[in-house]
N, C-alpha and C positions, 0 to 999 in steps of 0.2 A: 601891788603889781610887780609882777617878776621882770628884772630887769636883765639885758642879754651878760654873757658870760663875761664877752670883752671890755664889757666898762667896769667890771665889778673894781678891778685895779683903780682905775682911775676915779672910781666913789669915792674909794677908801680915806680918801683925805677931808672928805664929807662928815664923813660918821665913822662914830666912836670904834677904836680898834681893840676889842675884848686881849687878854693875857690870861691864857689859863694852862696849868700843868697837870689837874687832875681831873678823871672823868666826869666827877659830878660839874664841874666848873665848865669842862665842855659841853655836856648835856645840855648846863642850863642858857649858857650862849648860844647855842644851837637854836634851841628853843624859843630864847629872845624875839620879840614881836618884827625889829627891824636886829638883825645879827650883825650887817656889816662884814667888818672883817675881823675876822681870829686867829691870833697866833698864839700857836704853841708853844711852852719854855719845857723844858725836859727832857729826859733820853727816852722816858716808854710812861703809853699811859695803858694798863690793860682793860680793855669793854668787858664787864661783865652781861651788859646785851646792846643789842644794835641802838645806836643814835638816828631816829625817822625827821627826816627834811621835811616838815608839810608842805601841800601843795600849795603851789604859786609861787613858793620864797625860793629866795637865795641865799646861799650861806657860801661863804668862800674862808677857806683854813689857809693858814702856810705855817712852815715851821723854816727857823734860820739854822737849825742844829740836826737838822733829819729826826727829829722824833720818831720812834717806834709806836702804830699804836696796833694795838694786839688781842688778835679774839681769842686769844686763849687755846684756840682749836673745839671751841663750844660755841661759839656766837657769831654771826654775821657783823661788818662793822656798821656800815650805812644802809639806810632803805632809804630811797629816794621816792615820796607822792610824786602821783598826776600832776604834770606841767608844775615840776621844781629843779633846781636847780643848786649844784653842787661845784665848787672848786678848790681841788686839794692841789698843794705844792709846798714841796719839798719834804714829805713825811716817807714813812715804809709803812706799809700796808703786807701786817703779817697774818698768818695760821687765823684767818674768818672761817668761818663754817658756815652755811647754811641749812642752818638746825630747825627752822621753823617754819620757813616755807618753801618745802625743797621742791616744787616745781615752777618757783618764783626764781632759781637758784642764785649765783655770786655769792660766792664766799667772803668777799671783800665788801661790793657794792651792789646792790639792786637800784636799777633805772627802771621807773613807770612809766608810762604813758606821757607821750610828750616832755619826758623828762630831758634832761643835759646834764653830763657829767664831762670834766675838763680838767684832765690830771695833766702835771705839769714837774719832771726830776720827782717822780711818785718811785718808790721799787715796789712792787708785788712779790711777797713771795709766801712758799706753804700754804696758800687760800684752797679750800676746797671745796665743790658741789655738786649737787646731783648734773645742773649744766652751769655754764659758768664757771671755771673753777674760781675766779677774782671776779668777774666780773658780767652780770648777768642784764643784759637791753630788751625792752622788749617796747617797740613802735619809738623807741627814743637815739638820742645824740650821744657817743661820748669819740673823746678826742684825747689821745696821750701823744706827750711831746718829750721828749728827752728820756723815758722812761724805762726801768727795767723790771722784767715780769721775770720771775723762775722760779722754776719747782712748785709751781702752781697744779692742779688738778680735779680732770672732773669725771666724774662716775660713769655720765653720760658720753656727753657731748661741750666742746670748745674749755679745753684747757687752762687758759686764760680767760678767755671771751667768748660770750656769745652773745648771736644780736639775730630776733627773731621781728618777725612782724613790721617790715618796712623801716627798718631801724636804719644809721647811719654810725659806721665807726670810722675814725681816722686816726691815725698810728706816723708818726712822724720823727724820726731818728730813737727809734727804740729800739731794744735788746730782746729777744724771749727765746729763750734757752731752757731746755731740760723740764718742759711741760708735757702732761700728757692726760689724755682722755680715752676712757674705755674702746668709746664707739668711736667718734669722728670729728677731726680736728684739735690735735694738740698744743696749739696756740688759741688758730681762732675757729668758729662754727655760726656762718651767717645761711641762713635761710631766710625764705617768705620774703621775697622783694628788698632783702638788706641790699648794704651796698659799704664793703669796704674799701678803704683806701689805704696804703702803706706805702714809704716812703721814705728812703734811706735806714733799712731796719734790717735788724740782723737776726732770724731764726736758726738755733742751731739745736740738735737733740731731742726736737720735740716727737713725741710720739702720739700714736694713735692706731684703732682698726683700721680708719680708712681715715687720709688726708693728715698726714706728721704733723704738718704743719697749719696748712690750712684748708679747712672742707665747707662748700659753696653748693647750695641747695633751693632749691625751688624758687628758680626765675632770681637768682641775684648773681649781683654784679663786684665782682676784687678787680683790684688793679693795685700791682704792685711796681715800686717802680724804684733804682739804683738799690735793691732790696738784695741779701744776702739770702740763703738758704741750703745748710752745710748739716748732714748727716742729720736729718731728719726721717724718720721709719715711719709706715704705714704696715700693721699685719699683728695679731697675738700670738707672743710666743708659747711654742710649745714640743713639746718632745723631740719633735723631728726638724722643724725649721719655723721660721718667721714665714708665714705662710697667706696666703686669702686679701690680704686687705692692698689695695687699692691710692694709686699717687703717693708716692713717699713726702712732698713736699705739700703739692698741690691734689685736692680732689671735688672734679666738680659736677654734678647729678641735676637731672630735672631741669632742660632749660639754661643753666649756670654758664656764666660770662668769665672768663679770667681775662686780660690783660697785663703783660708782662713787658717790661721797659727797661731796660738797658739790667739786668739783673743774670747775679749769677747763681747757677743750682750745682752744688756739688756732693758727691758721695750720699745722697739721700739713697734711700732703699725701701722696695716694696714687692708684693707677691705680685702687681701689673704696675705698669707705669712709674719707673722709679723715682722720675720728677713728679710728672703731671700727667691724672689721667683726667680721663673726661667722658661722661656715659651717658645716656641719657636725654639723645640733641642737644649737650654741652656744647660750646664753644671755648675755643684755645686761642690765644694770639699773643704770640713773642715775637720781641723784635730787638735784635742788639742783645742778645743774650749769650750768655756760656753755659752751659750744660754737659758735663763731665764727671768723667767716675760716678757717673750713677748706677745703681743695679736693680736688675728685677727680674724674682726666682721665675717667673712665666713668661709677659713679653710685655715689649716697649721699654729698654732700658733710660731713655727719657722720656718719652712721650707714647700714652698710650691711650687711643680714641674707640670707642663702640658705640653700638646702638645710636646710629645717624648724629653721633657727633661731628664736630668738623676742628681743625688747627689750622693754623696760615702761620707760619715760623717765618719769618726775613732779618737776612742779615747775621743771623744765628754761629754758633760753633758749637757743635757736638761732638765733643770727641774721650774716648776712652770709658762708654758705655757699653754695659752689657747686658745678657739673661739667659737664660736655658733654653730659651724656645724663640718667639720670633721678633726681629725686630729692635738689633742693637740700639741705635739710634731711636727710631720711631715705627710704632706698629698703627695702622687704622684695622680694623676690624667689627665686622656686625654689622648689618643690613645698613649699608650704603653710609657707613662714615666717610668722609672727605678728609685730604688733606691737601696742601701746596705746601711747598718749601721753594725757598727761591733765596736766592745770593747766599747760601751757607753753604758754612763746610761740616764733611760729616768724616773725622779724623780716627780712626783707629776703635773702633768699636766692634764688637764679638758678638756673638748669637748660633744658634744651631740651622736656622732657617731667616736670612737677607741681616748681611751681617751690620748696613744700617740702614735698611728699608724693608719692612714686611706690610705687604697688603693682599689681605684676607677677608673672604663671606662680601662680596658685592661690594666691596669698597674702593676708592680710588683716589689715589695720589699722583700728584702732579710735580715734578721736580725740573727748575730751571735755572739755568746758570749756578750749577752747586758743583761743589768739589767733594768727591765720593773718594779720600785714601787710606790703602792699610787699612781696609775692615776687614775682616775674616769670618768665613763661616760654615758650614759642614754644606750649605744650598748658598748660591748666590753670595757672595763674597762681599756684593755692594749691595744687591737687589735680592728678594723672592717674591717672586705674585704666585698665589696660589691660584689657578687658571678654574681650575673645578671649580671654584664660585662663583664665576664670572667679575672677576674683579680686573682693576684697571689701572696700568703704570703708563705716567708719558715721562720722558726725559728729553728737557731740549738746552743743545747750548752749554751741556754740562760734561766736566773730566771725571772717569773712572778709570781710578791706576792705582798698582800693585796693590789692588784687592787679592783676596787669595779664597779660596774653595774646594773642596772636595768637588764638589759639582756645579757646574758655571762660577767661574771667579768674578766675571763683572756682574753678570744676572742669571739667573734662573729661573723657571715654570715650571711647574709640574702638570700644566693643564693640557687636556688631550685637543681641545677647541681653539687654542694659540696660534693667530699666524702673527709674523713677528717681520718687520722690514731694519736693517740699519743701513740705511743711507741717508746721504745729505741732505735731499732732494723731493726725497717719496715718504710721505705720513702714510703710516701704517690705519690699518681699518677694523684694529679691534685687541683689543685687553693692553697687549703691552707699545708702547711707541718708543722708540727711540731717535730722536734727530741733530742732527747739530752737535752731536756728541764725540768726545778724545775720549775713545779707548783705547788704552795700552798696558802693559805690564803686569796683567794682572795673572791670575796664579791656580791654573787647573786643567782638566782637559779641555776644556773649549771655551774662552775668551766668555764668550755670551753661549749659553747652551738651553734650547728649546726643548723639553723630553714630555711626548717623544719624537715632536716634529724635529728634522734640521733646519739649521739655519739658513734663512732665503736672503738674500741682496741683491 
């Protein structure tokens, strides 16, 4: 009978504690009917093929010396059976391949069915797979604590990690740094009802087409929380630029949940969304975040929403984002995305169209209590609603100052159907609202400018 992860420790003193330094010696502890616990003596043991966990057992390793154990760059290290159970600590986990069942992927580990894996001061590194690059879940558990994952990669999809089919990860003061995956997600890649959790963890440099870091798919759920996330890319390069892909840090498709907690996103980069996009009836929600020097060659230099997504940002600081097109700060965009922002500031951000607010194609953002300064932009300096769509800006209770524009410095429209009120008093009755709001100093010909209605009050 498989016993849970958490006592495996406290067994130990039960039953016999294996010492082995060389493969075969591992194998065959492995193998052992009751394993117990094994520890490793050595600097490197190299697999010449994968060590398989049957199902139902548990096997827990540690090494007191970091042991090296190493695929070679031809072998996978572990396969884990249905409803078994693995606990590695203190080892490096190097160059696995997944050479034999590459749509099983992990290059390091494969998790089955109801399996659990519990890595523990593990490093991952040079693992490579078709998905997976270290580490491939599928309907199962794994949980790394202390751990560092780099230079990991996958063909496909999740760079590090992936966790398909109702799978569970949790990630708890790790490192993943300079991974990357063809298609989506450079760390991680959770689809099908997964549900990550990450916490106190630092992503920097990972890459990927779509989600640098990490890409959230069909109905699952991230939450990342005191989490770092510093120059992560989403896009393949090529001739002309880093182009097409989609959330530099975060990307999330089909239903996809992120939650975001006190965490900071900096200098990530992507062709939309330089943080975090979301497409798809994606959901977005930060809170206590920072979000700075991000960029994206199209729009949403942090946050970019379509196709009836929605974001609720509170508490937030964006500042010193940018893009080519619209939507320094945050773009919503495509048939009736939503947004709210509220108690944030949106600091010095650039764009060609709302230098930190673009809402476009039937979409509508709500902005209250926020401070709008030093954004710049060729339309709208703080603000652009593109009007021809019918789309919808309200602002209450909120400062916009020394914004600057080529045309309207606080806000701008291009829509010919716009009537537009600023006063204290009187809610306006369609597209854009402004109430309760301190505008001043801001930097064009006309403060707020309606085109091609003028301004009513």
């Amino acid at each position: 009978m498989r016993r849970p992860l958490v006592a495996v420790l406290l067994l130990a003193v039960c039953h016999h504690v294996a010492s082995v330094s060389t493969f075969a010696d591992l194998e065959k502890a492995v193998d052992a009917e009751d394993a117990g616990m094994i520890e490793i003596t050595g600097s490197e043991i190299i697999f010449p093929r994968q060590i398989e966990v049957g199902g139902g057992t548990t096997v827990s390793i540690e090494s007191y010396v970091q042991t090296t154990l190493s695929g070679g760059g031809s072998t996978r290290l572990f396969f884990l059976h249905k409803n078994s159970a693995l606990n590695l600590h203190g080892v490096n986990l190097i160059r696995g391949r997944d050479a034999t069942c590459l749509w099983c992927g992990g290059g390091a580990i494969f998790v089955s069915l109801g399996g659990e894996l519990l890595l523990h001061s593990v490093r991952l590194s040079a693992n490579s797979a078709e998905i997976g690059g270290a580490i491939s879940a599928l309907s199962s558990t794994v949980t790394a604590i202390g751990c560092t994952m780099t230079a990991n990669s996958a063909f496909v999809a999740g760079g590090v990690i992936y966790a398909g089919g109702n799978s569970n990860v949790t990630a708890n003061n790790c490192n993943m740094n300079s991974n990357t995956a063809y298609s989506g997600g450079g760390a991680f890649f959770v689809e099908g009802d997964s549900i990550l959790l990450a916490t106190n963890c630092s992503m920097t440099s990972n890459t990927a087409a779509e989600g640098g870091a990490i890409l959230a798919a069909g109905n699952s759920n991230v939450t990342v929380t005191h989490c770092t996330m510093v120059s992560n890319s989403a896009g393949r390069q090529n001739v002309w630029h880093l182009a097409q892909g989609a959330g530099g840090a975060l990307h999330l498709s089909y239903n996809s949940t992120v939650t975001a907690n006190d965490c900071t996103m900096t200098s990530n980069y992507a062709g939309s969304g330089g943080a975090v996009f979301a497409g798809d009836s994606s959901t977005v929600a930060a809170s206590h975040c920072t979000m700075s020097s991000n960029s994206a060659y199209y729009d949403g230099g942090a946050i970019y929403t379509s196709d009836g997504s929605t974001f609720v940002v509170t508490h937030c600081t964006m500042s010193s984002n940018s893009v080519l097109n619209g939507g320094g700060a945050v773009k919503a965009d495509g048939r009736t995305s939503m947004g709210t922002v509220t108690h944030c500031t949106m600091l010095s951000n650039s764009a060609e169209s709302g230098g930190a607010v673009s809402v476009e194609e039937s979409s509508t953002v709500t902005v209250t209590k926020c401070t709008m300064l030093s954004n710049s932009a060729v339309k709208g300096g703080a603000v652009h609603v593109h009007g021809h769509s019918v789309s919808t800006f309200e602002a209450t209770s909120c400062t916009m100052a020394s914004n600057s524009a080529q045309l309207g410095g606080a806000v701008y429209t291009d829509g010919v159907d716009c009537i537009h009120r600023l006063c204290d008093t009187e809610m306006p009755v369609f597209q854009l609202a402004v109430a309760h709001c301190d505008i001043h100093s801001n930097h064009a010909d006309n403060e707020v400018l309606i085109a091609p209605a003028p301004l009513v009050c």
